[in-house]
N, C-alpha and C positions, 0 to 999 in steps of 0.2 A: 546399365552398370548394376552387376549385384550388390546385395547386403555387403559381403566380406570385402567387395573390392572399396564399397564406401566407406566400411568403417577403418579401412588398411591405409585410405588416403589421406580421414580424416586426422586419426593419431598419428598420421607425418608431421602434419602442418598446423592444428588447431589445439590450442592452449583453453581448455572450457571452463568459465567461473564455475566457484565453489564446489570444487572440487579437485580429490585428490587424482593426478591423473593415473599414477601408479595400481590404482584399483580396478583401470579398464584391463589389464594383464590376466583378469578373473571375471569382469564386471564386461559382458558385449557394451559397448554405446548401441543403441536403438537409431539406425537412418529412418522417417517418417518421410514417406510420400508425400500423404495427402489426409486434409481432413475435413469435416464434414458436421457440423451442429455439436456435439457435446462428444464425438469421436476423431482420435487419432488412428490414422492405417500406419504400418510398416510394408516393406517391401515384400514381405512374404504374405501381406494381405488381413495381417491379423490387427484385431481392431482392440482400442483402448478409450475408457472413459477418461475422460481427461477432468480427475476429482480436482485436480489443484488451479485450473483456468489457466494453467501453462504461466507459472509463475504470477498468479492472482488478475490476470490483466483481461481474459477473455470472460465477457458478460453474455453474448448472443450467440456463440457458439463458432465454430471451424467456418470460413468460407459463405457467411453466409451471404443471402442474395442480397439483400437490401443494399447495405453497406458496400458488398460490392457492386452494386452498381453505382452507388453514387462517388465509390472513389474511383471508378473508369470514367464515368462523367467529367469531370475534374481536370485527369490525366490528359483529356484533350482539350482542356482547355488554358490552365494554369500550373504547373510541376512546381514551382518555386521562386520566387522572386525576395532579394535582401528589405526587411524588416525597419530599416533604420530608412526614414523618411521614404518611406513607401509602406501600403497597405492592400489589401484586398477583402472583396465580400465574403470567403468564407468565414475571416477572422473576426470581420465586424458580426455578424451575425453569430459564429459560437459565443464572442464575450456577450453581448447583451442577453441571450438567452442562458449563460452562467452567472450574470448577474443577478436576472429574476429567479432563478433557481437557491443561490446561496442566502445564506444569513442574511441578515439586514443590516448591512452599513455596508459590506462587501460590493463595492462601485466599480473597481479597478482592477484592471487584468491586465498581471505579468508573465509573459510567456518563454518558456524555456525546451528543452526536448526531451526530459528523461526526471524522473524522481528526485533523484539525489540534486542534482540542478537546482529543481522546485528549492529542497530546502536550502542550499547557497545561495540562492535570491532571496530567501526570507530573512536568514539571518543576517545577512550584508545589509540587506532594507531597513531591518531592525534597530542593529549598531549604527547604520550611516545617519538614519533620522535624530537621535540623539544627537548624534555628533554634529546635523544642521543646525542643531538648536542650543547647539554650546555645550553637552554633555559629553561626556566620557564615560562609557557605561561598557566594559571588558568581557565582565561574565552571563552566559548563557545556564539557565538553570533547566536540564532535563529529569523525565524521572527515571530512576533504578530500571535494569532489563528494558531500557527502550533500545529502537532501531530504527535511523533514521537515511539508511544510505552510505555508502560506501567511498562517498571522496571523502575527503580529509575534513572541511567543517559540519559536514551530514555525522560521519563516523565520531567527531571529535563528543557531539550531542548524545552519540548513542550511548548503551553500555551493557551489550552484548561483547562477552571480551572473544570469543571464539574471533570474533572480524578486528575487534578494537586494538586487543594487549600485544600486537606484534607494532603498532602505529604510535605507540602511547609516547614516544619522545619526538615526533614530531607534529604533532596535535594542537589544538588548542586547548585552555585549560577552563575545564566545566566543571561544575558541580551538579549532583544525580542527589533527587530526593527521595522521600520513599513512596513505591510504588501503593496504592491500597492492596493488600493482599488478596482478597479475593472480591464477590460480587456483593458485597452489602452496603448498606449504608453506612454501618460503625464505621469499616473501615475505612471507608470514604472521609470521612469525616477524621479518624485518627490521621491519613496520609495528610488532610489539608492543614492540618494543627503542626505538623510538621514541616511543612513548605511554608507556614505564616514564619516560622522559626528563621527560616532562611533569609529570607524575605527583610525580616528585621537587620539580622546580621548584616546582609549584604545590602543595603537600604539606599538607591540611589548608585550603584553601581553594576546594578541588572537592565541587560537590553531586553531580554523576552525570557519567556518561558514554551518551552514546546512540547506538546505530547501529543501521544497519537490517539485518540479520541474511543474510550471504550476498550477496545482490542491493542494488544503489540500482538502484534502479528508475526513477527520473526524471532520477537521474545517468547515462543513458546505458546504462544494463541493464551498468554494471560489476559483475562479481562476484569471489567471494573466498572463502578456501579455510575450512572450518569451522574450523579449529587456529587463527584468528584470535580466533573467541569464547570459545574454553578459555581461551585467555591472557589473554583481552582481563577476562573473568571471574579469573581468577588473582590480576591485578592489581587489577583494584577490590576484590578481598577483601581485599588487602594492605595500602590504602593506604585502604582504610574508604571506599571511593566506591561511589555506587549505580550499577550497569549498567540502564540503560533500552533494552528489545530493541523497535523500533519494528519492526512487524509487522503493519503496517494493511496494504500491498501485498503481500508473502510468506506472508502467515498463511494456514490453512487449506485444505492440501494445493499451493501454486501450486511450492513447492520438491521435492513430492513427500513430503512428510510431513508432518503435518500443521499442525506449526512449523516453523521455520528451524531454531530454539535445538535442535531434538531431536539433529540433525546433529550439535554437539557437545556434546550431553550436556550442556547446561547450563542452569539456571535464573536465568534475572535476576530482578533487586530490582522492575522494573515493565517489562511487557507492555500493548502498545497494540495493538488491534483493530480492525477498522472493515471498509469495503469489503464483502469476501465473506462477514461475521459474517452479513447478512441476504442472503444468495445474489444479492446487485445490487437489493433488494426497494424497500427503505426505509433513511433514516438513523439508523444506531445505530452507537455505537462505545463500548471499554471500556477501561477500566486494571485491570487484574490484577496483583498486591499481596501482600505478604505479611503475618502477622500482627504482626512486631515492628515495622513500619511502620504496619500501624494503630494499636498498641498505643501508638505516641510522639505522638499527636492524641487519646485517650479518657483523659477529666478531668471533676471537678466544675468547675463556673463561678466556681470560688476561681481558677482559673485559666486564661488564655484560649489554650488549642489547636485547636478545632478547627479543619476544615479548611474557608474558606468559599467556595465556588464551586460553583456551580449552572447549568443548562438549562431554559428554562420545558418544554422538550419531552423531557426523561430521562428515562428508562426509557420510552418509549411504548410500551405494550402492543401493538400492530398491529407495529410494527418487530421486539418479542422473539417475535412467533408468527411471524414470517418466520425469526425467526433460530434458532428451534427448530425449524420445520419443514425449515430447512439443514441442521439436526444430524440432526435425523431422515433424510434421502437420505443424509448420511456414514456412519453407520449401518446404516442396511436396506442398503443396495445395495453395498456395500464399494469405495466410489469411490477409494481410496489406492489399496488393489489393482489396480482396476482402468486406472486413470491411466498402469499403468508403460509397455502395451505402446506407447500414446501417446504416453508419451516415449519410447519406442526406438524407433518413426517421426519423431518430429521429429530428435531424433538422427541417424538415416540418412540422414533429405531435409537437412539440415544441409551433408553431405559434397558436394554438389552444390554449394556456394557456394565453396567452396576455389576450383574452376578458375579462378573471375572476377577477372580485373587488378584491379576496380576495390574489391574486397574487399579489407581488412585484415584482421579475427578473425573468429570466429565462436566463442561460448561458448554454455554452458545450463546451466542448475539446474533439473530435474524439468520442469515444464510453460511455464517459461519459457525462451524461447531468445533469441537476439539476433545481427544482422548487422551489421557495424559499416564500412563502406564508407572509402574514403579521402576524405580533405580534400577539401572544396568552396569555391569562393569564395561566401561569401554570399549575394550576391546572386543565384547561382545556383537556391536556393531546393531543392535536393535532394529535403527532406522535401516538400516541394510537390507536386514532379514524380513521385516515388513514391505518394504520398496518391491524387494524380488521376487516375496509370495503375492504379491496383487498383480504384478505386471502378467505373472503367469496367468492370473484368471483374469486378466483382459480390464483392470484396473490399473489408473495414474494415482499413486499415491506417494508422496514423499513427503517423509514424519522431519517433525527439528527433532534430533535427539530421541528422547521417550514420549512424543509428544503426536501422536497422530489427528492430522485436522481435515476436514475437510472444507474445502470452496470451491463448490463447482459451478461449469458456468449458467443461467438463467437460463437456457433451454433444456435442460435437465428434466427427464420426465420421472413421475415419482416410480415408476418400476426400474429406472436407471438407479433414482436413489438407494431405492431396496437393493438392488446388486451392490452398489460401491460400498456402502454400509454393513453389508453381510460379508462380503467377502473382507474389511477392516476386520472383523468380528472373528471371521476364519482365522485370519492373518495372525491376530494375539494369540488364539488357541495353538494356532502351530508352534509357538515358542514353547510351549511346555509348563 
């Protein structure tokens, strides 16, 4: 089948998230064959870097060998089996090896199949523990320009309104603190004197507080300095609230360590996983937990705690051998290590964006960086006109807004860097 007949079939039948579909009228959709380490092919053969990890989840690159062999391994032996009193060795073997890896109190692994999921187990987990223990505790406290997912108690946390302000009357009701402005300490420090604020106000009536550790990733690639989560930790220990560290986008090495939370030496009450858990494989995602949080749901049926929420597809065996065969490359081949000199090239190609009028900031955290351009009018389409100039010279780039970032996946060589970074650089100059 060609190009034209795939993309003629596809806009019969296929509805694509986020996006308008109206713009494919002007806008080819791209059918992709096949891919290969840190490249996507199309059917006409032409190859693309794939700067954004194919929506942030690919770590080891297209198709690679490893992974794929150990989820055909797998395939003959295990596909899937229901979760609810029943188990198998992949899953026991990814939790204990997510155990040793995470924070320290993080014992317990709650398994779900997708992101947004992750965070509806945490907050349900959150509210319901309270509520084992004779509390009533309503509000959820997130900060300004977060993004936590797209169902309704993910989205209700966020507040990015581009996804949120069409949802807003059927939502739950949060309140958003203020984010730290940019990457220093003051600021840090100003944001957490303002959530003690909240804190007080609402005193006894907060289930968690959640944020996404370092980086909002969909907010714009704003980041923020670690001494926000010390504190941010400080106070929830203070005022009995749980810190929920959402870490579906930042987890596993994308800060440069292999959590965000490592940065400030902190452990939250719950840890959300997802994305790069299976190196971009398959969907899996996890809540990681502590013991005295399981411990306020295990009862005899004199009394009703547990916790009820389920996936027909949890724990899917093929998803945990992808996601142990991940662990397995972080492991054998010392990919932390390795990562850094590739952040001290993006770093350097970084400096090259300073000269351009049309630039405002330029930030990074480990293998995430971000260009963040001046105001556009709308209809201008910015992100548009960047998209379409890199795709042409064999670049994956997709800006939020005025916002060009890059994460690309861990096989990334630094002459691939320099291409995808130069042609960014190209990309703004062609605006004029």
């Amino acid at each position: 089948m060609n190009t034209k007949m795939l993309i003629e079939d596809d806009l019969k039948h296929i509805w694509h998230p986020c996006t308008q579909m109206k713009d494919h009228e002007t806008l080819p959709l791209i059918p992709i064959k096949s891919g290969k380490g840190v490249y996507l092919y199309d059917f006409e053969d032409n190859r693309y870097i794939d700067g954004v990890s194919s929506w942030w989840v690919n770590l080891f690159g297209h198709c690679n060998p490893y992974i794929n062999q150990k989820v055909k391994e797998q395939l003959e032996t295990l596909e899937h089996v229901i979760f609810a009193g029943f188990t198998h060795e992949p899953i026991i073997k990814l939790s204990k090896r997510l155990c040793a890896l995470a924070p320290h109190g993080l014992v317990k692994c709650f398994y779900a199949d997708n992101g947004s999921s992750a965070i509806e187990v945490a907050l349900k987990m959150s509210f319901q523990y309270h509520k084992n223990r004779g509390e009533k505790r309503p509000f959820f406290i997130s900060l300004e320009n977060s993004y936590h997912g797209e169902t309704i108690g993910a989205l209700a946390v966020g507040d990015v309104k581009l996804y949120k302000e069409v949802f807003e009357d059927i939502l739950l009701q949060t309140i958003q603190t203020p984010v730290p402005k940019d990457q220093s300490e003051q600021s840090a420090i100003v944001a957490a004197q303002a959530l003690e604020a909240i804190f007080k106000e609402k005193a006894g009536q907060i289930s968690a507080f959640i944020i996404e550790p370092l980086v909002q990733c969909s907010g714009g690639m704003n980041m923020y300095h670690p001494l926000y989560i010390s504190l941010a930790r400080k106070l929830c220990d203070t005022y009995g609230i749980h810190l929920i560290a959402d870490e579906i986008a930042v987890g596993f090495g994308r800060t440069g360590k292999m959590f965000a939370c490592e940065h400030a030496n902190v452990s939250p009450d719950f840890m959300t996983l997802s994305k790069g858990l299976t190196g971009g494989y398959l969907p899996l995602s996890v809540v990681l937990t502590t013991q005295k949080i399981y411990d306020a749901f295990y009862c005899d049926y004199t009394e009703f705690k547990a916790f009820l929420h389920s996936h027909s597809y949890t724990g899917n065996p093929l998803a945990c051998s992808a996601a142990n065969a991940t662990l397995d490359i972080f492991e054998n081949e010392s990919i932390l290590e390795q990562n850094q000199t590739k952040i001290a090239l993006i770093s350097s190609k970084l400096e090259r964006f300073k000269t351009l009028p049309t630039v405002n900031k330029i930030r990074q955290t480990g293998m995430i960086a971000a260009v963040e351009l001046q105001e556009y009018p709308l209809d201008f389409r910015v992100n548009l006109k960047i998209f379409t100039y890199a795709l042409k010279k064999g670049v994956i780039l997709r800006p939020l807004g005025n916002v060009i970032y890059f994460m690309p996946p861990y096989v990334i060589t630094h002459e691939e860097i320099e291409k995808m970074m130069d042609v960014a650089y190209e990309a703004i100059v062609s605006l004029g």
